[in-house]
C-alpha positions as CSV (number, residue, x, y, z in Angstrom):
1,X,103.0,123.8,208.6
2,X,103.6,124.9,205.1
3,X,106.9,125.4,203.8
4,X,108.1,129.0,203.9
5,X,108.3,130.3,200.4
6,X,111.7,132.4,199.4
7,X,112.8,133.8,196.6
8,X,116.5,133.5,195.9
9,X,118.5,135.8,193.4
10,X,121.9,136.0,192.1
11,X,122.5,137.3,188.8
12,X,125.9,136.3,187.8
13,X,126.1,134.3,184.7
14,X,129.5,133.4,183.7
15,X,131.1,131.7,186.8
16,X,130.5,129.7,189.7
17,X,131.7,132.1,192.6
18,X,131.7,131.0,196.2
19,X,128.7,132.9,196.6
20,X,126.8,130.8,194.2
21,X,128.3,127.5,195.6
22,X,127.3,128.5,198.8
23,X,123.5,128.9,197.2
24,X,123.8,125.7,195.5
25,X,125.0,123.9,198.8
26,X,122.7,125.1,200.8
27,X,119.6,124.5,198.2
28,X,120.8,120.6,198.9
29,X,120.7,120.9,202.2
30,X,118.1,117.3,202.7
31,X,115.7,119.4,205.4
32,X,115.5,121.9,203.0
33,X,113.4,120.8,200.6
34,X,110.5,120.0,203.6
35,X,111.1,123.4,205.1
36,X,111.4,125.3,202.0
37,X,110.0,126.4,198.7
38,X,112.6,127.7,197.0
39,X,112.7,129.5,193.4
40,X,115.9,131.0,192.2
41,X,116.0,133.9,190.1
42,X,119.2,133.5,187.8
43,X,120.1,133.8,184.4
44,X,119.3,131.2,182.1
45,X,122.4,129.1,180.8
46,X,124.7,130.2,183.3
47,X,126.7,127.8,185.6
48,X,124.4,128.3,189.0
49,X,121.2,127.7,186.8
50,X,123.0,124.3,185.2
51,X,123.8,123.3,189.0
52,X,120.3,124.1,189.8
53,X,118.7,122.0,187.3
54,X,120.3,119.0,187.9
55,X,119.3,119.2,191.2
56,X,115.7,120.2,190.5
57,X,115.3,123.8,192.0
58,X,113.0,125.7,190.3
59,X,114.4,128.8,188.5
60,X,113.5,131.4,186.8
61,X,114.7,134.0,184.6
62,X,116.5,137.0,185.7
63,X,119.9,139.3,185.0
64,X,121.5,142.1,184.2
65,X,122.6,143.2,180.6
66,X,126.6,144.0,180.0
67,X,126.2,147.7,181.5
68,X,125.5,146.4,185.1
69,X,126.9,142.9,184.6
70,X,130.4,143.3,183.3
71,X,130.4,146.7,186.0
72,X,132.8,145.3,188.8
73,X,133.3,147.9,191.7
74,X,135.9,145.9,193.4
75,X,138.7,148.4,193.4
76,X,138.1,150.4,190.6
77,X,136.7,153.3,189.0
78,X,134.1,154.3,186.4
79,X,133.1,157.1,183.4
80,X,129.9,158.7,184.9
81,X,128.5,157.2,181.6
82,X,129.1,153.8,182.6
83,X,127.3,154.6,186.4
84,X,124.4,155.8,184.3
85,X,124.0,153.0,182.1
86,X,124.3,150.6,185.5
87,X,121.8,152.6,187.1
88,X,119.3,152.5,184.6
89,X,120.1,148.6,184.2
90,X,119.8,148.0,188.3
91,X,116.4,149.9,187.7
92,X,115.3,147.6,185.0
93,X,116.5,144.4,187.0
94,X,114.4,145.8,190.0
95,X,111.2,146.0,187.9
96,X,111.8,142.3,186.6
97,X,112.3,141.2,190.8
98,X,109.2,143.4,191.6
99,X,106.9,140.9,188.8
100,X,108.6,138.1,190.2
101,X,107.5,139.1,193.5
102,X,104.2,139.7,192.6
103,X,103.7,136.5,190.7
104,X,105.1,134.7,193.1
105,X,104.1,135.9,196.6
106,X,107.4,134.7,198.6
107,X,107.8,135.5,202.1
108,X,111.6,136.6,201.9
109,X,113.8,137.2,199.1
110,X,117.9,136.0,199.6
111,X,120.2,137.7,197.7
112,X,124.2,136.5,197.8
113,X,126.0,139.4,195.6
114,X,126.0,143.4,196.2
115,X,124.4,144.5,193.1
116,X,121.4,142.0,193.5
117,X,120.8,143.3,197.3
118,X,120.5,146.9,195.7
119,X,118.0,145.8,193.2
120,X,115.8,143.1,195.6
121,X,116.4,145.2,198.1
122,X,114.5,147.7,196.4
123,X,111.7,145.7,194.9
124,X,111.1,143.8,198.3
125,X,110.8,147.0,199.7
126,X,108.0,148.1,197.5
127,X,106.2,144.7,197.4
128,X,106.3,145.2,201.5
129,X,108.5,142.2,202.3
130,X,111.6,141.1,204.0
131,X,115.4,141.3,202.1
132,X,118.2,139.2,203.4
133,X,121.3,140.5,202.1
134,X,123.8,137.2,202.3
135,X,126.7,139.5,202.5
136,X,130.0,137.7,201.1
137,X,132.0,140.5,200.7
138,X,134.5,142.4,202.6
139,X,133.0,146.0,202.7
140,X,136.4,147.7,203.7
141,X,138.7,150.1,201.9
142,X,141.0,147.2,200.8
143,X,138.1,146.1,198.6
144,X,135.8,149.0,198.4
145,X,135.8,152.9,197.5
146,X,134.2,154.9,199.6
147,X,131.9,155.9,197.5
148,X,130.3,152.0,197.2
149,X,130.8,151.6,200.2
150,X,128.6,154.8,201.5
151,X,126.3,153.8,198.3
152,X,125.7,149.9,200.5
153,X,125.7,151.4,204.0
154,X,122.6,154.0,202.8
155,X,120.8,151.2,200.5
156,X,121.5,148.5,203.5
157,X,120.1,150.8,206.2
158,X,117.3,151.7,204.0
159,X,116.0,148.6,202.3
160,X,117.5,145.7,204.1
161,X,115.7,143.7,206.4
162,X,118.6,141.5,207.7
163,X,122.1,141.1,206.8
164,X,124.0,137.8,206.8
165,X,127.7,138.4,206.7
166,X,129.7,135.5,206.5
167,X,132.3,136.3,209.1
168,X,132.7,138.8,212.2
169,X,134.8,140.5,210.1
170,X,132.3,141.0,207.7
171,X,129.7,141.9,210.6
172,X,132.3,144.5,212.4
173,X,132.8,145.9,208.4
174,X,129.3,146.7,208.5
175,X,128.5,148.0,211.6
176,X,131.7,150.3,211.4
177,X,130.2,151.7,208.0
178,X,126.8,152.5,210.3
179,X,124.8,149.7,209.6
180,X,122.3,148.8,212.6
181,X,123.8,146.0,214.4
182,X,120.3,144.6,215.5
183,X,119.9,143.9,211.8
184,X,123.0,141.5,211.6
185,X,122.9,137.9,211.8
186,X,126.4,136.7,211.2
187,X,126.3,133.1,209.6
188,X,129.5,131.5,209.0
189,X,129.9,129.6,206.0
190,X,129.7,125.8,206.3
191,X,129.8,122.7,203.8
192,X,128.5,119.3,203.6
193,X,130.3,117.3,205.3
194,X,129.7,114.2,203.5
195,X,130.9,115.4,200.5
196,X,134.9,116.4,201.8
197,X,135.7,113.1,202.5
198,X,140.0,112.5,202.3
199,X,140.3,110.4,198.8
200,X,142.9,108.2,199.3
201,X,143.9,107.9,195.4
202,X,145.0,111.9,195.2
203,X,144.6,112.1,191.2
204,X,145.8,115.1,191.0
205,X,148.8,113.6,192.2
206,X,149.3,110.9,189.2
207,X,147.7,114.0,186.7
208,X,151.4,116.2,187.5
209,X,153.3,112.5,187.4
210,X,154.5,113.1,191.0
211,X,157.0,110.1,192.6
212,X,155.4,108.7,195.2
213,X,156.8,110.8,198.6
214,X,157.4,114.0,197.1
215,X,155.7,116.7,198.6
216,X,153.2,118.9,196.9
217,X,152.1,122.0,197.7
218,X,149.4,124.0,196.6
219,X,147.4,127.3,196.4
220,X,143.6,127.1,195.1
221,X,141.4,130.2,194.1
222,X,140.5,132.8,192.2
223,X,143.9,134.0,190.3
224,X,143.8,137.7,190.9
225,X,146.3,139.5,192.7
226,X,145.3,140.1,195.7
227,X,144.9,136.3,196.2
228,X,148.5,136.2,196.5
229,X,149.9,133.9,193.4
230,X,153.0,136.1,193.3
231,X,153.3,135.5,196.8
232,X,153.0,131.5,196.2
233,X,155.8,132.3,193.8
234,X,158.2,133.7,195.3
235,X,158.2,130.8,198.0
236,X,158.0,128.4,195.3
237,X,161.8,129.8,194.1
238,X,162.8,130.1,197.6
239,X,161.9,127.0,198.7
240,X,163.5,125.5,195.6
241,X,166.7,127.6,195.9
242,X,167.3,126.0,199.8
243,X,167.0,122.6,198.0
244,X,164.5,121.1,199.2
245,X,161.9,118.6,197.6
246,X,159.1,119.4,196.2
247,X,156.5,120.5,193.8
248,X,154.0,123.4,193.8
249,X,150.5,123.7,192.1
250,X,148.5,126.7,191.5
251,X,144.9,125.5,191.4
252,X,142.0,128.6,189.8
253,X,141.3,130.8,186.7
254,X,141.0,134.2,186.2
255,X,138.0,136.2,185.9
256,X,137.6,138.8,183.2
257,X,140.1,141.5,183.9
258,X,142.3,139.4,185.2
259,X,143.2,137.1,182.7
260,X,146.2,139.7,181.9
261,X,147.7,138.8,185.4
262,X,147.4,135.0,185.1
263,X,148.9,135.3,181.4
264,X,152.0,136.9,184.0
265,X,152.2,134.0,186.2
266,X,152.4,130.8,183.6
267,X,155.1,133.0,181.9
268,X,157.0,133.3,185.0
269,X,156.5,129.5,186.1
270,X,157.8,129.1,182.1
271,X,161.2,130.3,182.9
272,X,163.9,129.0,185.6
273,X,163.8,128.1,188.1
274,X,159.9,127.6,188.4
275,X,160.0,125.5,185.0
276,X,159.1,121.9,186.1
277,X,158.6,122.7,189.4
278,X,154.9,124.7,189.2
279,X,152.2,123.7,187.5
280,X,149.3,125.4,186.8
281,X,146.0,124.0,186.7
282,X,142.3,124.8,186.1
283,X,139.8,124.9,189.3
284,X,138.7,120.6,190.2
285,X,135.4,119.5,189.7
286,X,136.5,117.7,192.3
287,X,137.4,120.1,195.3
288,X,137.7,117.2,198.1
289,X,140.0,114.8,195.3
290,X,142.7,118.1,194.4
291,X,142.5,119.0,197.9
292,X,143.3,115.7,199.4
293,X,146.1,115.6,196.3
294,X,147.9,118.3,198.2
295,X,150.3,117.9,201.3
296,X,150.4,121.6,202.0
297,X,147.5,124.0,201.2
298,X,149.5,128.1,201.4
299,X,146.3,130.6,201.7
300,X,148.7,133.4,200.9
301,X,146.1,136.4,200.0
302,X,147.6,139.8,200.4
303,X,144.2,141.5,201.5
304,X,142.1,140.4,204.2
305,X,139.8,137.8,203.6
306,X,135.8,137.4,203.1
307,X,136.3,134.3,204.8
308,X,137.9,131.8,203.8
309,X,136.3,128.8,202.3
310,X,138.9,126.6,200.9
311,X,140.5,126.3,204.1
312,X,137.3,124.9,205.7
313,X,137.3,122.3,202.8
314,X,141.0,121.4,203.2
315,X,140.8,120.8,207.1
316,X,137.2,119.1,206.3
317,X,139.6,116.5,203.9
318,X,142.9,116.1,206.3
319,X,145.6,118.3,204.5
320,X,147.2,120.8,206.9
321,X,146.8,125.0,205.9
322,X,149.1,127.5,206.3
323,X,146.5,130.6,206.4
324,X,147.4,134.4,206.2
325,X,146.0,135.4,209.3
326,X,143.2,138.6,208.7
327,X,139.8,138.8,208.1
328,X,137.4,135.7,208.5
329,X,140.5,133.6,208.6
330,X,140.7,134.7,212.3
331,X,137.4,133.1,212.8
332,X,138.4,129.8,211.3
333,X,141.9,129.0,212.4
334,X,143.5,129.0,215.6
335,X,146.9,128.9,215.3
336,X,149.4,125.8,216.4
337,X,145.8,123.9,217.3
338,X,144.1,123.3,213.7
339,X,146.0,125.0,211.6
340,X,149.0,127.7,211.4
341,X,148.6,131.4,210.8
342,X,151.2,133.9,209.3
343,X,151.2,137.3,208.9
344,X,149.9,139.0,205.5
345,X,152.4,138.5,202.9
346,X,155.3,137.0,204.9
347,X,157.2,134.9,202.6
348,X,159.7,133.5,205.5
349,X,156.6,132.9,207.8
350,X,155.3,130.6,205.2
351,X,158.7,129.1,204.6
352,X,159.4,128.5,208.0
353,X,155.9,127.2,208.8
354,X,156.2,124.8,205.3
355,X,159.3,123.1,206.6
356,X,157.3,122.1,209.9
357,X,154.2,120.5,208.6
358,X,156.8,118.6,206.3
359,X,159.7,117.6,208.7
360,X,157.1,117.2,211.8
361,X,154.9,114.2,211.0
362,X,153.2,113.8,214.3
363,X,152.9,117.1,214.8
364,X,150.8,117.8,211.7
365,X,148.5,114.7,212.4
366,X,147.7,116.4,215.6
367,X,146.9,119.7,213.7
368,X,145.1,117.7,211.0
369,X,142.7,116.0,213.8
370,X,141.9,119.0,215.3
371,X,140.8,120.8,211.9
372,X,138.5,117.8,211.2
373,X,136.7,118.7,214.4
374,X,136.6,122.2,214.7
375,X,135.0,121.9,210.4
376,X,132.6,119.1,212.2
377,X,131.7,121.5,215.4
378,X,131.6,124.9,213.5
379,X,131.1,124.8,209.7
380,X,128.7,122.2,209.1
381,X,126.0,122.9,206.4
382,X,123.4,121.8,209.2
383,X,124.2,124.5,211.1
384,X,124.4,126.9,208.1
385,X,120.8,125.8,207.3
386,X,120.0,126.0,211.2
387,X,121.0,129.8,211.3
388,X,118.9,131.0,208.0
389,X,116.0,129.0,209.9
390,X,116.1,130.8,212.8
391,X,116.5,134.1,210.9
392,X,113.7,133.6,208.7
393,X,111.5,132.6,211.8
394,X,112.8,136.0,213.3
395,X,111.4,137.6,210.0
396,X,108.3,136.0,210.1
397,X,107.7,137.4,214.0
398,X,108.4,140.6,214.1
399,X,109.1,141.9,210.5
400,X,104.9,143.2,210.1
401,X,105.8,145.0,213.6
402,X,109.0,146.5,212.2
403,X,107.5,148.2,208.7
């Protein structure tokens, strides 16, 4: 059998998002490679097409220029110049997908962000094959204008094959916005497992010249605020104003816009009583290492969330999560068995929940077992790559019949 042939592409070109790691992850999936001909369409220099070169995945160029690229929709609003401009640009991008297609005959084509499923949506459409939207976004007002999201429920009904959110939240986001549930295929997110393995050294540990039992606790992502850094904050100062033990870390970068808001935090964790207590550092190289560095891992987003990835990766390692409990969290955690859940922005639930997984040793084994099985029975990369097999198999059956 010959190896199905898929076009992947993802047009981001300054950051590696968890969309993109999820591409690069599951592009070194080992089966994949005897399953699979894969070329990526991404833009040349940027972090996924660096990652994909060392690995040896064949790429191609593709993007958008600033008027679509630098265009986020996520909670905000635009001149009707600046839609123009991104329309024209999504129409160019479509025309470079629809040569790509042509040249390169896939079967499918993958797409992991919202603006590429609009413009491979379209071009698959006209070149008469199947678009997977890899949906990795929450498409709810908390996120979303109504406006985008009636733009993605029309495009999604009309040009997408299949869509693979990566939580039920994500699936009940889309069928609530009138999205054909026969088209979903949710596929949680997963990670190899081999690679979130506990190190035992912690560097990031010796890096913020911790003693040796003092706790540290830690919140890794995206800085933006609806992340929740504040949040992280303001149980940093509570937790030191009960006087207890204890560092904190704030583990990301901000994106773009955002880099205001981060400016904010360092300049609050400047000033008393947060000076020496929080650090902030830039995101690991090493996820597994910072995450294993950490005694506590707060998820403490204020919006409900996609899905949750760095929990997955801190249960995969052994380092109890405190998870705000919303979204795809609800699909990860179960609470007082793997993990603990709080409500959205409940500084005292996090408090109260921080001083158990400290003062409770056995207890937080037991939690930290558990997560290390439910990451090895639920969100393994095999079964990531397992699900997109099946779907594309689905495709390849009946998608002639559909169109």
């Amino acid at each position: 059998m010959s190896p199905r042939r898929i076009l992947i592409a993802d047009h981001v070109s300054k950051v590696l998002g968890g969309a993109e790691v999820n591409v690069v992850e599951l592009l070194g999936h080992p089966e994949l490679a005897l399953r699979w001909q894969v070329t990526v369409a991404c833009a040349p220099g940027s972090p996924l097409d660096s990652a994909l070169a060392a690995m040896g995945v064949d790429r191609v160029p593709y993007g958008f220029a600033p008027a679509l690229n630098e265009l986020r929709v996520v909670g905000r609003s635009f001149s009707p110049w600046a839609k123009v401009k991104g329309l024209l640009e999504l129409q160019r991008a479509t025309g470079t997908l629809r040569e790509l297609i042509s040249r390169l005959k896939p079967e499918a084509v993958l797409t992991p962000t919202n603006k590429d499923h609009f413009a491979a949506g379209a071009a698959a459409a006209r070149s008469g094959i199947p678009s997977v939207w890899w949906v990795n976004d929450l498409l709810t007002p908390e996120f979303f204008g109504w406006p985008i999201r009636r733009a993605f429920s029309h495009k999604a009904r009309r040009l997408a094959s299949r869509l693979a959110p990566v939580s039920q939240a994500g699936a009940d986001a889309l069928v609530r916005l009138g999205v054909p549930r026969q088209r979903i295929r949710t596929i949680l997110n997963g990670i190899p497992l081999d690679r979130y393995v506990r190190d035992a050294k912690r560097p990031l540990r010796a890096q913020l010249d911790l003693a040796p039992r003092e706790p540290l606790i830690g919140v890794v992502g995206r800085i933006t605020p609806w992340k929740g850094q504040e949040l992280f904050l303001q149980i940093a100062e509570q937790w030191i104003a009960s006087g207890r033990a204890g560092r904190f870390v704030i583990i990301g970068r901000a994106f773009n816009e955002d880099a205001p808001f981060e400016q904010q935090l360092r300049s609050r964790v400047a000033q008393a009583p947060l000076h020496g207590r929080v650090s902030m550092v830039p995101f690991q190289s090493d996820i597994a290492a910072a995450l294993s560095s950490l005694d506590v891992l707060l998820h403490t987003s204020l919006k409900p969330e996609p899905f949750g990835r760095v929990l997955i990766e801190s249960m995969a390692v052994g380092t109890p999560v405190v998870a705000a409990g919303a979204g795809g969290v609800t699909a990860i955690l179960t609470s007082d068995i793997d993990g603990l859940v709080v409500p959205l922005g409940d500084a005292g639930a996090y408090l109260n929940s921080l001083r158990r997984l400290l003062d409770d040793a056995p207890g937080t084994r037991l939690l930290t077992e558990a997560a290390r099985e439910t990451v090895q029975e639920r969100f393994s990369l095999d079964r990531v790559f397992g699900d997109f097999e099946r779907l594309f198999k689905e495709l390849a059956q009946t998608e002639g019949v559909r169109r």
